[in-house]
C-alpha positions in Angstrom: 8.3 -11.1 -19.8 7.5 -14.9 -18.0 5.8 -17.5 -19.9 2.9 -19.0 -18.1 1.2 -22.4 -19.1 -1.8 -25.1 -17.7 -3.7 -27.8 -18.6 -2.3 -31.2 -20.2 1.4 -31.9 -19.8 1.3 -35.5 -20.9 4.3 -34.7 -23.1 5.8 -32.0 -21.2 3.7 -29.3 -23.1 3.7 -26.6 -19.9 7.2 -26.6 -20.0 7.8 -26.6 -16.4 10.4 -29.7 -16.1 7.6 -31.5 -15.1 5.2 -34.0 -17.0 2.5 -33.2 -14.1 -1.0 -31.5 -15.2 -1.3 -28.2 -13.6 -5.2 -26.6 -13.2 -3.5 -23.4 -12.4 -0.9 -21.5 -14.5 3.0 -22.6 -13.4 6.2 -20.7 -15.0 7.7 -21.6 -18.0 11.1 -22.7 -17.3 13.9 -19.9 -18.7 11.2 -17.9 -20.1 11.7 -14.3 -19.3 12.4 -12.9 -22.7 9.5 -14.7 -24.7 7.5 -12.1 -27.3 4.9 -14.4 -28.9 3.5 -17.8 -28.2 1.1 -20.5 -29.8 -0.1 -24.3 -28.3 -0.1 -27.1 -30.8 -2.1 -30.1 -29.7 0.7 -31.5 -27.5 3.7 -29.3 -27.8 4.1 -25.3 -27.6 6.4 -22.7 -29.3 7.5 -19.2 -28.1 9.7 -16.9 -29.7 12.4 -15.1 -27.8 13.5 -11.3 -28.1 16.6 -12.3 -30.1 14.9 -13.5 -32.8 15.4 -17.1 -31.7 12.9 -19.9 -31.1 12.1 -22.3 -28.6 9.7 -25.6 -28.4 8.6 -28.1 -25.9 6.1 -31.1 -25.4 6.0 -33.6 -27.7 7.9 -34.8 -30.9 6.7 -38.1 -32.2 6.9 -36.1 -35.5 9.9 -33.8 -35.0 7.8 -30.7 -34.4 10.4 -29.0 -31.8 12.5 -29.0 -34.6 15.8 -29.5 -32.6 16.8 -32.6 -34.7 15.4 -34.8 -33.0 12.3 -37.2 -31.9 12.6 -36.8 -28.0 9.8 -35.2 -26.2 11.4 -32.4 -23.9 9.3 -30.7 -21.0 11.5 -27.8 -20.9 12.1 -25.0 -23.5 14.5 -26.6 -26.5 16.1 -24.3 -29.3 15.1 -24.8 -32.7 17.8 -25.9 -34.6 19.7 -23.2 -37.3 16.6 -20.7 -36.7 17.0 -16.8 -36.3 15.1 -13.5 -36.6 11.6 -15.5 -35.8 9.0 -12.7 -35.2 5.8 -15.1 -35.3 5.5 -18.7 -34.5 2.2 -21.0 -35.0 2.1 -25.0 -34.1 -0.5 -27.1 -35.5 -1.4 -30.5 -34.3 2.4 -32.4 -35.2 4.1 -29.5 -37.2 5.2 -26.3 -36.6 5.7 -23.0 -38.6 7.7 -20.0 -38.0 7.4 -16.4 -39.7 11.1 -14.6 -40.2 11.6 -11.0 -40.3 12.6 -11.3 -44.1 8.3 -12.7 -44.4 9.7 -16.0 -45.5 8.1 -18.7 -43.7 9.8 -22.2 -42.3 8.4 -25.3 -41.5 8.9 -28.4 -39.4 7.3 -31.9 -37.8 4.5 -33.9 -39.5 4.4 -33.3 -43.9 2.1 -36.7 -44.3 -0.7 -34.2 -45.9 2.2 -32.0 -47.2 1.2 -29.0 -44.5 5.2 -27.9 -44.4 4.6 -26.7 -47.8 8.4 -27.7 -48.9 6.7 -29.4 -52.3 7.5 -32.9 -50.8 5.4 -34.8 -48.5 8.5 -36.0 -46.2 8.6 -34.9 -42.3 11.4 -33.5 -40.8 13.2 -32.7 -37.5 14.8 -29.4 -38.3 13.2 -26.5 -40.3 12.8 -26.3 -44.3 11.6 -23.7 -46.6 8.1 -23.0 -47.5 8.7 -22.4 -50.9 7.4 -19.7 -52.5 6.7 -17.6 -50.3 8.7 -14.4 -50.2 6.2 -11.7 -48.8 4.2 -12.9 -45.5 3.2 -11.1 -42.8 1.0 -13.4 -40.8 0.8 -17.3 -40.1 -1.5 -19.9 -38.5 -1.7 -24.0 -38.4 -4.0 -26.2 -38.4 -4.7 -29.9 -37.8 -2.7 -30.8 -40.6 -2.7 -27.5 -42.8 -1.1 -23.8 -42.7 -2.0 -20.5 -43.7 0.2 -17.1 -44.6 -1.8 -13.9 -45.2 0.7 -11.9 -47.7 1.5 -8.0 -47.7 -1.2 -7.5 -50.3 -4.1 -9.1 -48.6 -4.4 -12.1 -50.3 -3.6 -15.9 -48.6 -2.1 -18.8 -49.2 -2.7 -22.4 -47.9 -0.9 -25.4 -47.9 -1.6 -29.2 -46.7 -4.2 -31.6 -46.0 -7.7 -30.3 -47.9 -10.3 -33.4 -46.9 -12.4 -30.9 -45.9 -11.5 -27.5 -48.5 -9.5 -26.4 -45.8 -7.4 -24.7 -48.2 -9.9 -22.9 -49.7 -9.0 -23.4 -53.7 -12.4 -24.9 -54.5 -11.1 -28.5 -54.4 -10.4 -31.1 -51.8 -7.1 -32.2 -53.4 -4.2 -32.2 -50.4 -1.4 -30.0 -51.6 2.2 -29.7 -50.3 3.1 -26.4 -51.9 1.3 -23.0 -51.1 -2.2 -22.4 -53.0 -3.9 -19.7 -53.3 -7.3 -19.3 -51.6 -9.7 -18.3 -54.1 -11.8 -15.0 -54.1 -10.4 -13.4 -51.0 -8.7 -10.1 -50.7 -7.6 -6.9 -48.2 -7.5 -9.5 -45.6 -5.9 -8.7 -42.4 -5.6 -12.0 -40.2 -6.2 -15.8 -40.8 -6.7 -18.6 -38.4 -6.4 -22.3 -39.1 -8.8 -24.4 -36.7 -8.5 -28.0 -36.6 -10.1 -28.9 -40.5 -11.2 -25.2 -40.7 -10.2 -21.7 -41.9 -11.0 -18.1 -41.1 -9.9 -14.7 -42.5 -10.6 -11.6 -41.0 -11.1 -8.8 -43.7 -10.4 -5.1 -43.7 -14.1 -4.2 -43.7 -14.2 -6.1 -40.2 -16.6 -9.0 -42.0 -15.0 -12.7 -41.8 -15.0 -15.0 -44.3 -14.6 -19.3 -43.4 -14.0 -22.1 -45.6 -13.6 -26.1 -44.6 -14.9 -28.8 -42.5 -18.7 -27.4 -41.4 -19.9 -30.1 -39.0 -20.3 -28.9 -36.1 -21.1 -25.3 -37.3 -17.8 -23.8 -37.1 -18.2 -21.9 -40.5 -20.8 -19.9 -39.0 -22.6 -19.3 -42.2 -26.1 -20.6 -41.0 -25.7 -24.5 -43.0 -23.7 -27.3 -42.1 -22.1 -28.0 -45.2 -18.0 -27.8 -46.2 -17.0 -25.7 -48.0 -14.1 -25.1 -50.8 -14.2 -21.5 -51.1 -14.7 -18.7 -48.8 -17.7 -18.0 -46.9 -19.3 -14.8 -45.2 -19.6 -15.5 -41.5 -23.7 -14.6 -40.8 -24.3 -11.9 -38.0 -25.3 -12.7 -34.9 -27.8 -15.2 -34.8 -28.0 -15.5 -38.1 -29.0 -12.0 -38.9 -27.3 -10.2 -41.7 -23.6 -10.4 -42.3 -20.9 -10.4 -39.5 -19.0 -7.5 -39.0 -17.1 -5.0 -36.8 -14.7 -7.9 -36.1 -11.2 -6.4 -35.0 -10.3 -10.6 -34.1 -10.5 -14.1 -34.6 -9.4 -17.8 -33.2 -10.5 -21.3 -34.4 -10.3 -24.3 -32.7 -10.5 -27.6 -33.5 -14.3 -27.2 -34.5 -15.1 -24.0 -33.0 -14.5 -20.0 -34.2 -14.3 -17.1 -31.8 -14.7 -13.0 -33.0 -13.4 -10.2 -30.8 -15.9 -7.1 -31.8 -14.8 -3.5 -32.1 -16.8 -2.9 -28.6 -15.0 -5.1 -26.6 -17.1 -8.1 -27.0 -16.7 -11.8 -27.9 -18.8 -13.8 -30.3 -18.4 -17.6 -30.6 -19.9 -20.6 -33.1 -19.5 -23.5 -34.0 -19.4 -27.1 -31.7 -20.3 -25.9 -28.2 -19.9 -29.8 -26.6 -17.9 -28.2 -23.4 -19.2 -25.4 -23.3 -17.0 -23.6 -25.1 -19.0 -21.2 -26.7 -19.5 -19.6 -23.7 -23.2 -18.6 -23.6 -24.4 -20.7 -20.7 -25.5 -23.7 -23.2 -23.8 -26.8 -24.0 -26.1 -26.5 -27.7 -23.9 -26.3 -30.8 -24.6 -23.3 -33.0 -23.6 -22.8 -37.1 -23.7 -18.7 -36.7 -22.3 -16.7 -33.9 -23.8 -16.2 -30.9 -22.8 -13.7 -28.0 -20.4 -15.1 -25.0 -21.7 -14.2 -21.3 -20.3 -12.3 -18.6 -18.8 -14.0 -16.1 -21.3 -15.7 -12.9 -23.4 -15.6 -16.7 -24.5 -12.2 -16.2 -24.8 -10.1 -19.2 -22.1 -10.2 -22.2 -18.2 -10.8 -21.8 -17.0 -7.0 -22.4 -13.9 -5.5 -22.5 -11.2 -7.8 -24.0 -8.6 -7.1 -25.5 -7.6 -10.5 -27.4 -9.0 -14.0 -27.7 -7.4 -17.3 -28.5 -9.2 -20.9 -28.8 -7.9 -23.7 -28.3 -9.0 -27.5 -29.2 -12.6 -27.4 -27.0 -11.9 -24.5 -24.8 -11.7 -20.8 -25.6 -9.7 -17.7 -23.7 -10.2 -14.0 -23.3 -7.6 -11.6 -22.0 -8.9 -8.2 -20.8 -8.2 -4.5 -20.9 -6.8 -4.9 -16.7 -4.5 -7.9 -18.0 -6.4 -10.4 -16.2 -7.6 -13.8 -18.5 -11.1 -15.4 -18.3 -11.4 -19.1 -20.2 -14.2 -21.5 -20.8 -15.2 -24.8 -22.1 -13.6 -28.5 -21.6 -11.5 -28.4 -18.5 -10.5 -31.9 -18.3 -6.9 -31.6 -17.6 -7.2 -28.0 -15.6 -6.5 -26.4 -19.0 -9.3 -23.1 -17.7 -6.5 -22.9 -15.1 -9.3 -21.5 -11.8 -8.2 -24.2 -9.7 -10.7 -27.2 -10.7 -11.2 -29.4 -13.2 -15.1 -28.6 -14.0 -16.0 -27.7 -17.3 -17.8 -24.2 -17.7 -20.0 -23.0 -20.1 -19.5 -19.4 -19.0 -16.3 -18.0 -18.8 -14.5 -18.1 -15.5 -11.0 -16.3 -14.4 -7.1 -17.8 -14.9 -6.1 -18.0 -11.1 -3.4 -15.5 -10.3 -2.9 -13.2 -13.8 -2.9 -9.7 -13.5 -0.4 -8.4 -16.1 -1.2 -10.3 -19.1 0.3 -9.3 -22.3 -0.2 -12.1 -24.9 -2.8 -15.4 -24.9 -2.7 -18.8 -27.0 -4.8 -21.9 -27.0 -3.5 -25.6 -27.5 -5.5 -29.1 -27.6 -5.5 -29.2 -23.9 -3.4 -26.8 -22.7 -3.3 -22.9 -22.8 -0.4 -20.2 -22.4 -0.2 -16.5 -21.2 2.7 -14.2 -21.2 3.3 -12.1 -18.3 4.4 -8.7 -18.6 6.8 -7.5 -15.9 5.1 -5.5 -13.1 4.9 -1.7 -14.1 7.7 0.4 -12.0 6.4 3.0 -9.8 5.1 6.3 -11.0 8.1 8.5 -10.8 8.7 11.7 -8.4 8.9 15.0 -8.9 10.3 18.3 -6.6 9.7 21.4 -7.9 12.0 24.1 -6.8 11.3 27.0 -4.4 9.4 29.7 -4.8 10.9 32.4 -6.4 10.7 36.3 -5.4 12.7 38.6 -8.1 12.5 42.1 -8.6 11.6 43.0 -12.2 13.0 44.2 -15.4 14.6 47.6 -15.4 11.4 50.1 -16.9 8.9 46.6 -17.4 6.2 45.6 -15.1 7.5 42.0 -14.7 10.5 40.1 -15.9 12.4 37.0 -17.4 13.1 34.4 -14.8 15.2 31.6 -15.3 14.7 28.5 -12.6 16.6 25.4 -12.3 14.9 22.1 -13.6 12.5 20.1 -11.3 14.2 17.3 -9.4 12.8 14.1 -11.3 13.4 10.4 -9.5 11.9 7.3 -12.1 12.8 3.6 -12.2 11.3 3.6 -15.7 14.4 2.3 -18.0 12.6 3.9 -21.2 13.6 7.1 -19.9 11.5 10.4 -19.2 10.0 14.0 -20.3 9.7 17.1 -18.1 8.3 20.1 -18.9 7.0 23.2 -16.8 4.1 25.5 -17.9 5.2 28.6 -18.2 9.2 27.1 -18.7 12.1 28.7 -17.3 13.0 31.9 -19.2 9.3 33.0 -19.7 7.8 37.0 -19.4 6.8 36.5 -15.8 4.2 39.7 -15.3 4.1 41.3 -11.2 2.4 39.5 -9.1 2.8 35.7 -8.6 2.0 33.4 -11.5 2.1 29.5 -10.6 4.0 27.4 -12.7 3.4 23.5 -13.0 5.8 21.2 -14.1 4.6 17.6 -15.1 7.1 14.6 -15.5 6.0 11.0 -17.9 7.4 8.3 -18.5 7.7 6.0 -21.3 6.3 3.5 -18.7 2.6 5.1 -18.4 3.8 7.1 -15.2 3.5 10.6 -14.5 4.1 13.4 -11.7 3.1 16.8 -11.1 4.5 19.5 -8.8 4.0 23.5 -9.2 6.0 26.8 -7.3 5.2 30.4 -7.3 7.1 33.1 -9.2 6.5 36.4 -7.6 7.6 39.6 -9.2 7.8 42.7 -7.3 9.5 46.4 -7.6 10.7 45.8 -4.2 11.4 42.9 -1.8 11.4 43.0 1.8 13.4 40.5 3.8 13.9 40.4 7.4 16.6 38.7 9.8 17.7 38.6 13.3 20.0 40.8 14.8 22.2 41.8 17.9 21.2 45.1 19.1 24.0 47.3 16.7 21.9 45.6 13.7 24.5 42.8 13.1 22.8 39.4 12.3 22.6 36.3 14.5 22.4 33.1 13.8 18.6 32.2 15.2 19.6 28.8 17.2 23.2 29.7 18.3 23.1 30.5 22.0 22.2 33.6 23.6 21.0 34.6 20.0 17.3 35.2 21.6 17.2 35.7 25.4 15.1 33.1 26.6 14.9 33.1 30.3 12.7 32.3 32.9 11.6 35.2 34.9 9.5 35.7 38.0 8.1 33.4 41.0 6.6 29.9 40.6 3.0 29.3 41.7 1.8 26.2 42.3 -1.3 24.8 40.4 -3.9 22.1 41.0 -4.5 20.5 37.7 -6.2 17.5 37.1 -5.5 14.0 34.9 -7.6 12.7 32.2 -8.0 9.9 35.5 -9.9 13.0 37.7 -6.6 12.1 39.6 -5.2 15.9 40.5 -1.4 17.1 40.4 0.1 19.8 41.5 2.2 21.5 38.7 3.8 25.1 38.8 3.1 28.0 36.8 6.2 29.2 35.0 6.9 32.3 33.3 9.2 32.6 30.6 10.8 35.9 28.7 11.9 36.0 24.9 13.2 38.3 23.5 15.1 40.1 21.1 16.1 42.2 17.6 15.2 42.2 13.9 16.3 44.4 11.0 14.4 44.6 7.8 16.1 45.4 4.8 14.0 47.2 1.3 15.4 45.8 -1.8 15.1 47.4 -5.3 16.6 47.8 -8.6 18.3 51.1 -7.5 19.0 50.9 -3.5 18.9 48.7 -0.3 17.7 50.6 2.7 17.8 48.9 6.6 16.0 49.7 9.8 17.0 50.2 12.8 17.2 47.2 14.8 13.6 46.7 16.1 13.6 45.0 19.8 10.6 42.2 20.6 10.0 40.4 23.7 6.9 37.8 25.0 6.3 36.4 28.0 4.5 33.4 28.3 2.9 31.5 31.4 3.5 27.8 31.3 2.6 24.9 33.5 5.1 22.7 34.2 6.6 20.1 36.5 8.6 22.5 38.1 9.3 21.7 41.7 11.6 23.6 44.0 15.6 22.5 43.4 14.5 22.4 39.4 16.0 24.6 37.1 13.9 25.7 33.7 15.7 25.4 30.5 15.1 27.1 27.2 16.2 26.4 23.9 15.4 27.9 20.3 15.0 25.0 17.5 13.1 27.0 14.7 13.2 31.3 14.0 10.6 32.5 11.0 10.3 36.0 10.3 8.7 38.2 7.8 8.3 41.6 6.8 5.5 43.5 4.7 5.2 46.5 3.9 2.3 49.1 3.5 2.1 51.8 1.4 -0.4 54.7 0.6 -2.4 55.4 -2.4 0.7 57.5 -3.7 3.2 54.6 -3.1 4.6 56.2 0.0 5.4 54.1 3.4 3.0 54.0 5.6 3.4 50.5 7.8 5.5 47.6 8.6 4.0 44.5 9.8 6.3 42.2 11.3 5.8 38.6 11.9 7.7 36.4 13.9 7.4 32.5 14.5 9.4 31.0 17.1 9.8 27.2 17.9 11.4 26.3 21.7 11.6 23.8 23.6 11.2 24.1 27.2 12.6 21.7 30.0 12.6 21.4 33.8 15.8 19.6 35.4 17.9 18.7 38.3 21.1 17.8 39.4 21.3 14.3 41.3 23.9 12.4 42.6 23.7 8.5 41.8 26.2 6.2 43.9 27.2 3.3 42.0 28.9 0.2 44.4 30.6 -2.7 42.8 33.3 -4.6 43.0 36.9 -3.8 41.0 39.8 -6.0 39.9 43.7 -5.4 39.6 45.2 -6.7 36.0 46.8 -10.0 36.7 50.4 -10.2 37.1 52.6 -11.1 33.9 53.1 -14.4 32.8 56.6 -16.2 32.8 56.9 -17.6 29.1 60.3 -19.5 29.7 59.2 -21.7 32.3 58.4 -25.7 31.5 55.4 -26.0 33.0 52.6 -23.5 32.6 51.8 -21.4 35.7 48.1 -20.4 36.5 46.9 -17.1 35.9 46.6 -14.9 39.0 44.4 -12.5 39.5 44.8 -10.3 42.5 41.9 -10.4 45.0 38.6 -8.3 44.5 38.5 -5.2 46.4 35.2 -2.9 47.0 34.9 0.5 45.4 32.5 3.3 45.7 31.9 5.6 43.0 30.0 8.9 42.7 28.2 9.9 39.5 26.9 13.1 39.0 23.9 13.2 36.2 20.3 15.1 36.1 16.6 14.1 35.7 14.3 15.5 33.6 11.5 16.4 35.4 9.2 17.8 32.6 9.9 19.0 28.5 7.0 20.6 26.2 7.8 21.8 22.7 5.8 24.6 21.2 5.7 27.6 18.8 5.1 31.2 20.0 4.0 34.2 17.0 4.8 37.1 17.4 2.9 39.9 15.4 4.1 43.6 15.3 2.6 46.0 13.5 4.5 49.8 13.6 3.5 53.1 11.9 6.1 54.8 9.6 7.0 57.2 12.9 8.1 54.1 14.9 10.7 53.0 11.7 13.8 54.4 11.1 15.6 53.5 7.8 19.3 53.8 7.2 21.1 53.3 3.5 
């Protein structure tokens, strides 16, 4: 999975070796194994596969955490940090959530927002302390969040605003807990902001109220948790599967696919065609500004500028696009949401001040491929009217590397009754792909085959020579034909014998019974370029032939129908003579190594030759099937055992 980022890279924030802005996304360097990913106001963070985590942009403050203050505009490694399975970056610190749910933190503490009880910054990452059970993080400006395994949060930092939620606005440098909130089941920390999505899909805010971004119909902070109004203003929001903050904006994903949005709305970044600021949520437009934005699957915001990825993987963003951070190519703001430039497999979104990031999945493999096996024919069961077939396992190619499932409908060693029963075999993968294919299985009492033979009843190989008499016979008559031009030819009419002998043999549980050979022959007329000197060749490249048999109302023989399908190809040729005149030369005599000086190489003179080479010319060559279709009484077959 590639890392993709745009927008502001002041600092080196898109992580592309580069400190260039980019209005389109550009690869992240070295990220191919990145799982999750989150934008601080200059700097970004991605967690790799192995548990390990990486930082770039800026860090006046420490927050890459690699020991030092350097800004970096490629990847870095966060110093002594493993089993990472969430990361979030706030404006100059950093937090990271381990597989064990303890959280650490690194960067900016001025308002204590690493939550290590002291208010000193660091470089590398230190303990949250007392935290033991998390299972979700976000950062703000200068404050964190951690949503615990039993739905209740805790918040930790800078509280000008009752950011943390504990009904006071005393700063804090150890974990609080947020007062009056439970069965929550994701927080988001926006710039002086919080919101917490609860298990009843209603969302609850607390914090700086300014611009709106509490969504609760007032403009007034607020130290404790508030109910998020419904869409403009009506009743209480809910169906919410999602949210974002940013910097003084909120964003809800809705259980239908949609995207509400409230708060400060300077750039557009509420997305509903305005640039009016709005304190309860109101519904994001399609894109052009036609209808609503439907079907998404996730949403980040970031500082003034909000993202959407949907179901096909693409990404639509909106808002401030000052430094390209809406990545379609310009730097125009938008107050409707307009698409990424060139992401079609999007996995994972994340917001930051002025720049935004995407991971890319792979591209899916192909579907995989599937041959079934050949039709079956078997006699059946001793005293049953059918039988148990077994059949060898479909053929299956895949490039997935998760591995595949096969199975067939009816499987091998099913009650197959008489007649023929289809069966279909169906192949996934653990990529999303799948394949079908299907065969016959035919039972019968008794199956007829046929082959062709010499005239004793031995069998012939259909394409060996001489196998089938294929000869022309007759005079050749000229014809005036005519081009597609109108310009006529003269061409000759041909005629050609085949012919030849085919057995047929009765199979059953209790005997095997052959006819007599049974001779066939066709003649066939044929226009060809067939001029006097020309000789006509014939040559068998395909022999079919099958055998039914008739029976009366008592089960007793009555007729044999024989078909035959034979593919030729016919040829008209000549013998020419070609004389070929050129100019020979004798190997040059051997030269004297033990002589002083060098002696030139000579090369005895050129003499004339004539030579004769004896070839033919295709004059004409048409390849076609003849059928053959016999059909003799009982009287005219004679069986042998």
């Amino acid at each position: 999975m590639t890392t993709f980022s745009w927008g502001n890279n002041e600092f080196g924030q898109l992580g592309d070796g580069t400190n260039i802005d980019s209005n389109v996304p550009v690869s992240v360097n070295g990220s191919t194994n990145s799982i999750a990913i989150t934008g601080g106001i200059f700097h970004s963070l991605s967690v790799l596969s192995d548990g390990l985590v990486c930082a770039w942009g800026a860090n006046y403050s420490g927050q890459l955490g690699d020991g030092t203050l350097n800004d970096s505009n490629i990847p870095e490694i966060v110093t002594a940090l493993t089993n990472a399975i969430e990361v979030a970056a706030g404006v100059f610190h950093s937090l990271a959530l381990l597989s064990n749910s303890t959280v650490r933190a690194w960067g900016d503490n001025f308002a204590g927002q690493l939550g290590d009880g002291t208010f000193n910054s660091s470089t590398v990452p230190v303990s949250v302390i007392g935290l033991t059970n998390a299972i979700a993080i976000s950062a703000g400006l200068n404050h964190s969040l951690a949503l615990l395994n039993d739905g209740t949060v805790r918040a930790w930092g800078g509280n000008f605003f009752g950011q943390l939620g504990n009904g006071t606005d005393i700063t804090s440098n150890a974990p609080v807990i947020i007062l009056g909130l439970s069965n929550v089941v994701a927080v988001s920390a926006g710039g002086e902001h919080s919101l917490a999505l609860l298990y009843d899909g209603t969302v609850c805010a607390w914090g700086a109220n300014y611009s709106g971004q509490l969504g609760d119909g007032t403009n007034t902070d607020r130290s404790i948790p508030v109910q998020v109004k419904g869409i403009g203003g009506s009743g209480v929001l809910n169906n919410v599967i999602a949210i974002s903050a940013g910097e003084f904006h909120s964003l809800a994903l809705l259980n239908d696919g949609t995207v509400l949005a409230w708060g400060n709305n300077d750039y557009g970044q509420l997305g509903d065609g305005t640039n009016t600021e709005s304190n309860v949520p109101v519904q994001v437009k399609g894109t052009g500004g036609y209808g609503v934005l439907n079907n998404v699957a996730a949403i980040a915001a970031g500082g003034f500028h909000s993202l959407a990825l949907l179901n096909d993987g693409t990404v639509l963003a909106w808002g401030n696009n000052e430094s390209g951070q809406l990545g379609d190519g310009s730097n125009s703001d938008s107050d409707i949401p307009v698409t990424v430039s060139g992401l079609t497999n999007s996995n994972t979104i994340a917001g930051g001040g002025d720049h935004s990031l995407d991971i890319q999945l792979p591209p899916p493999p192909p579907p995989p491929t599937i041959i079934c096996p050949a039709d079956i024919i078997q006699l059946n069961d001793p005293g049953l009217s059918g039988a148990i077939v077994d059949f060898p396992p479909p053929s299956v190619s895949d490039q997935c590397p998760d591995g595949f499932t096969v199975f067939c409908t009816p499987p091998s060693g099913s009650f197959f009754p008489m007649g023929t029963t289809t069966v279909k075999c169906t192949v996934t993968d653990q990529c999303g792909g799948f394949a079908t294919c299907s065969f016959n299985v035919t039972v019968k009492d008794f199956i007829v085959e046929c082959f062709l033979s010499d005239s004793k009843g031995n069998p012939l190989n259909p394409l060996g020579e001489g196998s089938i008499l294929c000869s022309e016979i007759g005079d050749r008559k000229d014809v005036i034909v005519s081009l597609p031009n109108r310009e006529p030819i003269t061409l000759q009419k041909v005629n050609i014998l085949k012919s030849g002998f085919v057995v047929v043999e009765v199979i059953s549980r209790n005997m095997s019974k052959k006819t007599l050979p049974i001779p066939f022959h066709v003649i066939e007329a044929l226009l060809l370029c067939a001029p006097v000197g020309t000789s006509v060749h014939c040559k068998i490249t395909d022999f079919v032939c099958e055998a039914r048999i008739i029976r009366d109302t008592n089960q007793n023989f009555q007729q044999l129908d024989l078909f035959i399908s034979i593919c030729q190809s016919v040829h008209t040729e000549a013998e020419v003579k070609l004389e070929v005149k050129g100019k020979l030369c004798v190997p040059r005599k051997e030269i004297t190594t033990s002589l002083s000086e060098p002696i030139p190489h000579p090369v005895e003179g050129a003499v004339p030759s004539v030579h004769c080479i004896r070839t033919s010319k295709v004059y004409d060559w048409v390849t076609f099937p003849v059928n053959i279709k016999l059909r003799l009484g009982s009287d005219q077959v004679k069986f042998i055992c």
